[in-house]
Structures are given as structure tokens and as C-alpha cells.
C-alpha positions as MATLAB code, in Angstrom:
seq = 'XXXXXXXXXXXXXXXXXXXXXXXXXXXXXXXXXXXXXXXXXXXXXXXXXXXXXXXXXXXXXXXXXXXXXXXXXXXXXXXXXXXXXXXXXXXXXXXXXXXXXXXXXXXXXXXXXXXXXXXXXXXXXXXXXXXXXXXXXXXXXXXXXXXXXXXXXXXXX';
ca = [
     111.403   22.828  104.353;
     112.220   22.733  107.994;
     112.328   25.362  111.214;
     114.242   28.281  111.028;
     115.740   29.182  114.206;
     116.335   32.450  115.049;
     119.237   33.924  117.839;
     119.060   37.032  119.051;
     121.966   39.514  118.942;
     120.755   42.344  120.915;
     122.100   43.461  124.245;
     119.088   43.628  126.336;
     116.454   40.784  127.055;
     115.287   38.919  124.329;
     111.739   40.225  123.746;
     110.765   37.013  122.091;
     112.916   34.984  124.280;
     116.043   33.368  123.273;
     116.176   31.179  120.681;
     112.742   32.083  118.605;
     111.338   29.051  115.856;
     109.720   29.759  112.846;
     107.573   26.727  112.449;
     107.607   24.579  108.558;
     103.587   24.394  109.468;
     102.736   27.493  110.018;
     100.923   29.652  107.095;
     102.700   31.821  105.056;
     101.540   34.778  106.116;
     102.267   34.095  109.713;
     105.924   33.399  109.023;
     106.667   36.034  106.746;
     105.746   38.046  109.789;
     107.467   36.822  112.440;
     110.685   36.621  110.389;
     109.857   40.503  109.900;
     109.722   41.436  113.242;
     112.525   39.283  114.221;
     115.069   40.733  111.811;
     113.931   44.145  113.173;
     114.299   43.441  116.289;
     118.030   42.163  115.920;
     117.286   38.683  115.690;
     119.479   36.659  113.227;
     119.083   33.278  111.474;
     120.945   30.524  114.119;
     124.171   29.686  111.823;
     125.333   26.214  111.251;
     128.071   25.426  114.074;
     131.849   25.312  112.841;
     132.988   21.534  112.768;
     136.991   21.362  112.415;
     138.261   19.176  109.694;
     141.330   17.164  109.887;
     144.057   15.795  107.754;
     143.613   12.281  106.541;
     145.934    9.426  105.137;
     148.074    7.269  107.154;
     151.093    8.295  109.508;
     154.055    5.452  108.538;
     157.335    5.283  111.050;
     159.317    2.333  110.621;
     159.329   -0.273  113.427;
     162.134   -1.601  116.124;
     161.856   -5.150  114.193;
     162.177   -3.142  110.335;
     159.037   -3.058  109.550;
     157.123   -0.231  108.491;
     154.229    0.822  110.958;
     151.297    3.086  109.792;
     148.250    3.929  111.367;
     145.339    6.014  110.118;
     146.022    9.824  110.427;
     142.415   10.176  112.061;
     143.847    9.177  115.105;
     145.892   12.094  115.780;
     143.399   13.903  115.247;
     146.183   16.696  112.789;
     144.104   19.388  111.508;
     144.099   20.646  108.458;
     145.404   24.168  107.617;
     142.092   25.989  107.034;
     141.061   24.926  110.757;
     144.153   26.114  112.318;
     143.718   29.427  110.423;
     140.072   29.706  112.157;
     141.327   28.433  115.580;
     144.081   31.798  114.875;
     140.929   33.726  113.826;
     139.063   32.799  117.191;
     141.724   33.354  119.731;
     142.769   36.377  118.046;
     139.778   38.311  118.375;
     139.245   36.629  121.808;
     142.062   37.340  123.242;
     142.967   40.836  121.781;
     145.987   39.902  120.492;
     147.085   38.152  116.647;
     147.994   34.753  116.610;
     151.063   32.667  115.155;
     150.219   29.197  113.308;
     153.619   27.037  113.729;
     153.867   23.842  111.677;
     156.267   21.330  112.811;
     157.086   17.892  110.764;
     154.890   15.062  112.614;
     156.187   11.716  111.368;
     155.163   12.282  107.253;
     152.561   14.785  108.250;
     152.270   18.425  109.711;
     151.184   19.517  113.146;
     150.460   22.695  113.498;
     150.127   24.957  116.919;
     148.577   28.329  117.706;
     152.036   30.267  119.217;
     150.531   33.050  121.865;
     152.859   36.423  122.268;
     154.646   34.866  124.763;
     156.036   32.520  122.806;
     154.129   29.603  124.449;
     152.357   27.436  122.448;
     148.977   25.356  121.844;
     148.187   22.554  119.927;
     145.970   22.958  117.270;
     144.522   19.126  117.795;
     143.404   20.285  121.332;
     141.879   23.038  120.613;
     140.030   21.732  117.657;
     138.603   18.193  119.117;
     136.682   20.725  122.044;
     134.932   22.386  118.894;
     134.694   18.731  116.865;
     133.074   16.781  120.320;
     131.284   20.027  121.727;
     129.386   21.777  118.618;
     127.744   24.973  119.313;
     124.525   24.039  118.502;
     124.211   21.426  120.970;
     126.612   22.595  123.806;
     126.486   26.916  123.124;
     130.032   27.964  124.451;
     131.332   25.045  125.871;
     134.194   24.498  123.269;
     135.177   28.294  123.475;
     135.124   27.496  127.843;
     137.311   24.304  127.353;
     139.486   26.350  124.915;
     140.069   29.363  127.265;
     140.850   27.027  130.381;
     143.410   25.374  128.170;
     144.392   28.595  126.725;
     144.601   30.410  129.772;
     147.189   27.689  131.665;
     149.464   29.047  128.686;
     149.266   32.509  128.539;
     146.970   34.131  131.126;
     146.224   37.638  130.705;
];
């Protein structure tokens, strides 16, 4: 077993502060209770943070000299559809307003951007390395802050 770490949800102060662990060594007893009382008093278990996934393979083009040049898809960092369909989920109910995925042809692959109501758009890539470098259980919010600023130089509300 390990920790179990606890967030409150509540709107007031945190009257066991903010996070709350449930310590492996402690007896039983002891955590049976404090899980108790923390579930009543609208704490919830601290949920794994969302890490984006991305397309892999290789991206080929050919080259000025005939050749054909590839290089790992990794390094464009294309996301897959599932993570552009959370990114749409995010903004959505952040911003108030649903959310557009566009998919346009990258070399033999698919990039896909979140299209905002005025018709401006995001890429999905950008959005989704702030989440992939930033995870929420390490840096709370900072990936949703990034993604706003960027967001909000597109369509500011």
C-alpha cells in the first residue's frame, strides 16, 4: 500500500487543511477514521493528473536532393485524437462556450486544433505539452494558467 491523499472540494477553509494524508503506517482503525470524516467533510481522493498522449510513427517528406526524409513523430509533439477531445472538453467548460476539433493533413499525419467561436484557432500540440511538462500533481494549475494566456491572445472574452 501507499498514502492516500486527500483534496478538499468544499468552498470554505479546509478544516483539515489542504491536501490531508492518510498514512500506509498508521493502524487500521485510525485510517478508517480519518477517511470517514474526510469524505464527510467533502474531501475527495487526490486523482491521478491527466498526461496527454501523442501520435507516434515517423513523419516522411521527401528531400531537395530525392531522398526521402523522416523523423520520429515524437518530435512534433501531434496528439492523438482522444487528447484533443479532452483539451475540447477543458476549454469548453472553461470558457462557457463548445469547442471545434479541426484536423488538417500534417505531412502523412494529422494535426489537429481546438477552433474557438470566433473562428480563431489553437493548436492542439500547444496546449497539450503545458499539461504533458506541467502535471497537476506537481505544478496544481499551472498548465490550465499557460493554457488560458495562450488561449486568451486568441479569443479573449
Amino acid at each position: 500500500m501507499s498514502d492516500q491523499i486527500f483534496r478538499y472540494a468544499g468552498t470554505s477553509a479546509a478544516p483539515y487543511g489542504d491536501p490531508f494524508v492518510v498514512r500506509d503506517e498508521w493502524l487500521p482503525r485510525l485510517k478508517e477514521m480519518w477517511i470517514s470524516a474526510l469524505i464527510l467533510s467533502n474531501y475527495g481522493p487526490q486523482l491521478a493528473p491527466w498526461i496527454p498522449t501523442f501520435e507516434s510513427g515517423q513523419v516522411s517528406w521527401p528531400g531537395n536532393d530525392g531522398s526521402i526524409q523522416t523523423l520520429p513523430m515524437n518530435k512534433f509533439f501531434l496528439v492523438t485524437r482522444e487528447t484533443a477531445e479532452r483539451l475540447a472538453e477543458i476549454f469548453s467548460i472553461e470558457k462557457g462556450h463548445p469547442l471545434v476539433i479541426v484536423e488538417q493533413p500534417f505531412f502523412n499525419a494529422i494535426q489537429r486544433f481546438l477552433k474557438f467561436p470566433n473562428g480563431r484557432t489553437v493548436a492542439c500540440n500547444q496546449l497539450a505539452q503545458y499539461y504533458y511538462n506541467n502535471p497537476e500533481d506537481k505544478f496544481p494549475g499551472l498548465a490550465l494558467h499557460l493554457s488560458l494566456m495562450l488561449i486568451s491572445q486568441v479569443w479573449p472574452t
